[in-house]
N, C-alpha and C positions, 0 to 999 in steps of 0.2 A: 474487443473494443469497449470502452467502457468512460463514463463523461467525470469528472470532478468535479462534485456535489461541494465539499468543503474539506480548510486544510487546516490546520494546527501544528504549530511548531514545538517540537519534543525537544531537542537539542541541538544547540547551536554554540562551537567553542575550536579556537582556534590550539593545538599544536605544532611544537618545533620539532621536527626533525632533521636531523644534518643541515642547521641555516637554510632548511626551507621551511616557510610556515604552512602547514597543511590543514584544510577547515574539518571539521565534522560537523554535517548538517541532518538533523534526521528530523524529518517533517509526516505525521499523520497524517492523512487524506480519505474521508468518504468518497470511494467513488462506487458508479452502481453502472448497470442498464434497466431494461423493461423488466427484468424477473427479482430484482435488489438487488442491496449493499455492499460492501464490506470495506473494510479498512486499509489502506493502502499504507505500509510502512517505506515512503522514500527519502532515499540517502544519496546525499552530496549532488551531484549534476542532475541527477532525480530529481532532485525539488524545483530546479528550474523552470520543469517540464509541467508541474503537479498547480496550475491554478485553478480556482472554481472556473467552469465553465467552459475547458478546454476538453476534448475529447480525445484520446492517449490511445494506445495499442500500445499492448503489454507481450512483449513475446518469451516464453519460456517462461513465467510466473509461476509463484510455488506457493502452497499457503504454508504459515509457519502460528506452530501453537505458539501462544505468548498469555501468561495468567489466566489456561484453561478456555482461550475462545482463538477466535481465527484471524492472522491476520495476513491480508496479501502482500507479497515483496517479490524483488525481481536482481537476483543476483549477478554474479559478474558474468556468466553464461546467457543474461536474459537481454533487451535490450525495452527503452519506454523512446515508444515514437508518436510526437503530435499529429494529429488527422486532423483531415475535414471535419466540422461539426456535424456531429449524430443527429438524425431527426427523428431518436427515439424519446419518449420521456422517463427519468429514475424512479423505480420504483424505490421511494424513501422509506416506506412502510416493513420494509423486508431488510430489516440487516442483520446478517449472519454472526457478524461481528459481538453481537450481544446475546448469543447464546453462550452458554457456561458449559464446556465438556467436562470428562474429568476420567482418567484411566479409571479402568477396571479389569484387575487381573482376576481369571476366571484359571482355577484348577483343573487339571484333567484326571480322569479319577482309570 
């Protein structure tokens, strides 16, 4: 369970597919609980769900690398459901999201 801190809109753009128009919507989102942050990448019916100050359950959530940091998303397998409002506060101070990873392949000798 986890609250949405704030959202920023990535991409928004409609396609045709066989005379149906289909949207792609992919909206950023801070969300956190008591111990922080991270990023919440959601898509299309997702975003509906993703306002500041709503409080979501993410079920099945996966983190996905994107430019060496972490971001959380919730695939066709997963599902993002509205709760009750949390009565934790976000730790804003702690977001995962802005660490910098970076592979390292290590030989075996």
């Amino acid at each position: 369970m986890v609250k949405v801190v704030s959202s920023n809109t990535v991409l928004q753009k409609s396609r045709s597919a066989s005379q149906n128009m289909r949207q792609t919507r992919i909206v950023e989102c801070l969300v956190g609980d008591e111990t922080g942050t991270v990023i919440f990448a959601a898509r299309n019916k997702q975003v509906d769900y993703m306002k500041p100050g709503t409080t979501v359950i993410l079920c099945n959530a996966k983190i996905n690398m994107f430019g060496g940091s972490m971001r959380l998303a919730v695939d066709k397998w997963g599902r993002v459901e509205v709760t009750d409002p949390a009565d934790f506060v976000v730790k804003e101070d702690n977001n995962i999201s802005l660490v910098e990873y970076e592979l390292v392949n290590v030989l075996e000798e």
